[in-house]
C-alpha positions in Angstrom: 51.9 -88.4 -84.1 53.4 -85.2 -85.5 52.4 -81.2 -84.3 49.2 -81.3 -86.7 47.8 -84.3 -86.0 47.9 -83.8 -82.2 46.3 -79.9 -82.7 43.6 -81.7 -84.9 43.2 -84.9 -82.0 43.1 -81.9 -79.3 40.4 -79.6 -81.4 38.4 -82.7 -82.1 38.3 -83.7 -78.5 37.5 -80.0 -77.9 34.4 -80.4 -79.9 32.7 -83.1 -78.0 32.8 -81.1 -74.7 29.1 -79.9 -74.2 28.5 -76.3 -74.2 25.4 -75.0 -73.3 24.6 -71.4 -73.1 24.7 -69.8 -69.8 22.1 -68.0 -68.7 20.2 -66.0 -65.4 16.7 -65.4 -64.5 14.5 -63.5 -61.2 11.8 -64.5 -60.2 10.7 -61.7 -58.4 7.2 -61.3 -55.9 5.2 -58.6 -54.8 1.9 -58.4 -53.5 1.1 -62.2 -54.5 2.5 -61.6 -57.9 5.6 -62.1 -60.0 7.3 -60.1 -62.3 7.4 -61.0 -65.8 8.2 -59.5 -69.1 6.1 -59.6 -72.4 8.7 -60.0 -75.5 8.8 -60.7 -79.1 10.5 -63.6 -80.2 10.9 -63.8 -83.9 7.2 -62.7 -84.1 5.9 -64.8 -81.1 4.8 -62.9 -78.3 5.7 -65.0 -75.2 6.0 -64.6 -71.5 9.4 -64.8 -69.7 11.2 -64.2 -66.3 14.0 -61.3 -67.1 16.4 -63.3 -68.0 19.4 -63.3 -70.1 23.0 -64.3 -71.2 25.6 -64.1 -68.7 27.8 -61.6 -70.1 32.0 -61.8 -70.8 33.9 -61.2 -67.0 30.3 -61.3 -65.4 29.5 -62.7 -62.2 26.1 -64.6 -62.5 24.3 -62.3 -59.2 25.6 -59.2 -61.3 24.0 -60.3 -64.7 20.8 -61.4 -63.0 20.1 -57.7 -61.8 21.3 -56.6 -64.7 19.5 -58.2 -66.9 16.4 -57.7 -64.4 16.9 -53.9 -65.0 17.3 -54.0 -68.7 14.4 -55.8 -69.3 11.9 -54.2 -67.0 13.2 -51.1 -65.9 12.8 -52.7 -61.9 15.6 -52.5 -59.6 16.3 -55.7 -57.4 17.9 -57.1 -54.5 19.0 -60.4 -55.3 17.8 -63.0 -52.2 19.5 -66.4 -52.7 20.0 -68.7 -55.8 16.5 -70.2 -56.2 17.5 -73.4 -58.4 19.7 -74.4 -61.4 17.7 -75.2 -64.1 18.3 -77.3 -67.8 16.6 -76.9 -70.9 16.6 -78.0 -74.8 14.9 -75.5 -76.9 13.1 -78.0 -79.1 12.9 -76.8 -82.3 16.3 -74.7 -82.7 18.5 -77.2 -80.6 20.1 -75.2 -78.5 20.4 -76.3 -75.1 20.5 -73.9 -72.0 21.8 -73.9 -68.0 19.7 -71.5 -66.4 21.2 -69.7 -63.0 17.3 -68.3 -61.4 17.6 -66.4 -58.7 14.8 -65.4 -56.2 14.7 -61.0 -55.7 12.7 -58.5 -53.9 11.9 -55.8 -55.9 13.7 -51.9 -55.1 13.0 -49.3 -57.0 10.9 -48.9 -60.4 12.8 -46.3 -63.0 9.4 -46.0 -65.4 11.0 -43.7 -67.7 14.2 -46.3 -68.2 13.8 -47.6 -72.1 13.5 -51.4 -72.0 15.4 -53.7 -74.4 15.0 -54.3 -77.9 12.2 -57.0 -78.3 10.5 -56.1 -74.8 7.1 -54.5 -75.2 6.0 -54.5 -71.4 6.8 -55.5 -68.0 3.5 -57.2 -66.3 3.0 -58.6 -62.8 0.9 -62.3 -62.9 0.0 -63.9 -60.5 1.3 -67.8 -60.4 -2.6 -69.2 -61.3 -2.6 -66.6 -64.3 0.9 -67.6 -65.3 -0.4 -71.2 -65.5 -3.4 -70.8 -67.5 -0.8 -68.9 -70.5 1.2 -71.9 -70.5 1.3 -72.1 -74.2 3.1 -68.7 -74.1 5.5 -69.3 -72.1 9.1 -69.3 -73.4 10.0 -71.9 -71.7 8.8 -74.7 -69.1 11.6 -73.0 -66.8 9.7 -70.1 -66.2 6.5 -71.7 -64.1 9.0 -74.0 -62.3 11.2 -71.2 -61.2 8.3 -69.9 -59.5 7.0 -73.2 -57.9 10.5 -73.5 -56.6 9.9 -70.4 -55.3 6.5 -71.1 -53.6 7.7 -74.6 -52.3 10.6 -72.5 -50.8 8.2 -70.4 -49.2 5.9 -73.1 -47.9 9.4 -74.7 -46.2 10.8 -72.2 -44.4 7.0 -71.1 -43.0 6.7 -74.2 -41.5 10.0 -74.2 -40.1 9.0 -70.6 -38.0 5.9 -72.3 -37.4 3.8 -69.6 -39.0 0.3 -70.0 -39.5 0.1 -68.9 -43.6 2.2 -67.8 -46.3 3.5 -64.8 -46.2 5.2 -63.2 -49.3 8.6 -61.9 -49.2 7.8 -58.8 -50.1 5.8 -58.8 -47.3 8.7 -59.2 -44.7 7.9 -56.6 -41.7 4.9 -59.1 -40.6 7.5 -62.0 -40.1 10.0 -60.0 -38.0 10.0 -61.2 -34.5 12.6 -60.0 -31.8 16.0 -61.5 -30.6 19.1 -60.6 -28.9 21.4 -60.7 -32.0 21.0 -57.8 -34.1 21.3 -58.7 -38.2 21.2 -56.6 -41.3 21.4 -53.0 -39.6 24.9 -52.5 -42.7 23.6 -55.0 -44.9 26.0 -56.5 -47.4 25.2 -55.8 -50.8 26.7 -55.4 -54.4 25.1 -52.3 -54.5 24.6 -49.1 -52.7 21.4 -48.6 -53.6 20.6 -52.3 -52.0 22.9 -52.5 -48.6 25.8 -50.6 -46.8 28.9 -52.1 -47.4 30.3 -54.5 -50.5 31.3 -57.9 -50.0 34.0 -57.1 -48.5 32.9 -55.4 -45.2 34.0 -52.0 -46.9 31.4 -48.9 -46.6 30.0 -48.3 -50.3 31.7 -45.1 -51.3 34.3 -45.0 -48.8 37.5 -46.2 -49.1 38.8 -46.9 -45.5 35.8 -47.8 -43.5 35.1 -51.4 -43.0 32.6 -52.7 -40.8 33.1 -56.5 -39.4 29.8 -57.4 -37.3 26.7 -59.3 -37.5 24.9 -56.2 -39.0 26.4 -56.9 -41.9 24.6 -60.2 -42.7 21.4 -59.9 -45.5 19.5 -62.5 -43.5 19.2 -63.7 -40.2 21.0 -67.5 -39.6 18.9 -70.3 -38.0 21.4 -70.5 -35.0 23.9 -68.3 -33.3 26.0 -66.3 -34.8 29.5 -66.8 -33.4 31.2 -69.3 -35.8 29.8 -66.6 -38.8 30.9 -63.8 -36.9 34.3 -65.3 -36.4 34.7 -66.5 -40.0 33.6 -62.8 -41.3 36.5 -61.0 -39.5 39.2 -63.8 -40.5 38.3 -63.0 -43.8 38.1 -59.3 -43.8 41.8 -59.0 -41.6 43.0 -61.8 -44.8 41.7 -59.4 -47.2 43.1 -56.0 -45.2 46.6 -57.7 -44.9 46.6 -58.5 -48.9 45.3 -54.7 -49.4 48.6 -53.4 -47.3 51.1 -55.5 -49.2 50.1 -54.1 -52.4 
């Protein structure tokens, strides 16, 4: 097989490799309700999560707040990956992996322009979301959120609480212990935590904090093995700092 023919076998072979397109959703609560966006899409209005493409040398939790904050002008703290969703838009063909992440909602810059196509962002509850099902862009956006609720219904019967409580709601779950969490929350952001991912003080170049206060959420069992595996890390990553 000569030079061509083997470029030609290779591009070929390329071809057949599926390629969906990538993309990252919120689903975000407050106050019983979720936030949702209200776009035109090629003259149909429809209902969506934010959500969007993941961008060139984007990591998928930075494009989900991005996005988030392009679309509805809402600041969020992202809270765990929610689910990994797949979807074949019917009538264009193009098939989508969908990264949905659960967040709690920051701060709300009103006078932020939204993108092109977006004309509002609206809380819904997850009853009124269901009852516009035939606007919805796609199935992916109710099931987000009854992954959500599902999640929500697990761990409250693993604390043994009595009723659901939102997430935005988190004061009235707090309970006391003897090893304090999330006092330097670790964050992407200043504006959501204390120090990056990793252990370094947002904003200050030589001040690194290696403790339990640095965890976003409280583990189910003691700390220790964490804690341990924490500072490893950060002395692996001060050691490569010094060398260069």
């Amino acid at each position: 097989m000569n030079r061509d023919s083997l470029d030609k076998a290779v591009l070929a072979a390329d071809d057949d490799i599926w390629r969906p397109h990538v993309t990252v959703a919120t689903v975000v609560p407050k106050d019983g309700r979720f936030l949702l966006v209200e776009e035109d899409v090629r003259g149909r209005i429809v209902l969506n999560q934010p959500a969007g493409h993941l961008d060139p040398d984007e990591s998928l939790q930075v494009a989900a707040v991005r996005e988030t904050l392009e679309e509805t002008g809402w600041e969020v703290a992202l809270d765990c990956l929610l689910c990994v969703q797949q979807w074949r838009n019917a009538e264009s063909g193009n098939e989508f992996v969908r990264f949905t992440f659960a967040a709690l909602p920051v701060r709300h810059h009103e006078a932020r322009e939204l993108d092109a196509g977006i004309l509002r962002a609206l809380w819904m509850t997850r009853e009124e979301i269901a009852a516009e099902a035939a606007r919805l862009r796609s199935p992916m956006v109710l099931a987000s959120i009854d992954d959500w609720v599902d999640r929500l219904q697990v761990a409250t019967a693993a604390t043994n609480m009595s009723h659901v409580v939102p997430l935005a709601d988190w004061r009235a779950t707090v309970e006391g212990g003897p090893h304090h969490m999330g006092t330097t929350r670790m964050s992407l952001t200043p504006s959501t935590g204390v120090v990056d991912p990793h252990c370094r003080v947002h904003s200050l170049d030589n001040l690194h904090v290696a403790g339990s206060s640095v965890f976003p959420t409280v583990g189910y069992a003691n700390p220790t093995l964490p804690l341990v595996a924490l500072a490893l890390r950060l002395a692996d990553h001060l050691l490569e700092r010094s060398r260069r």
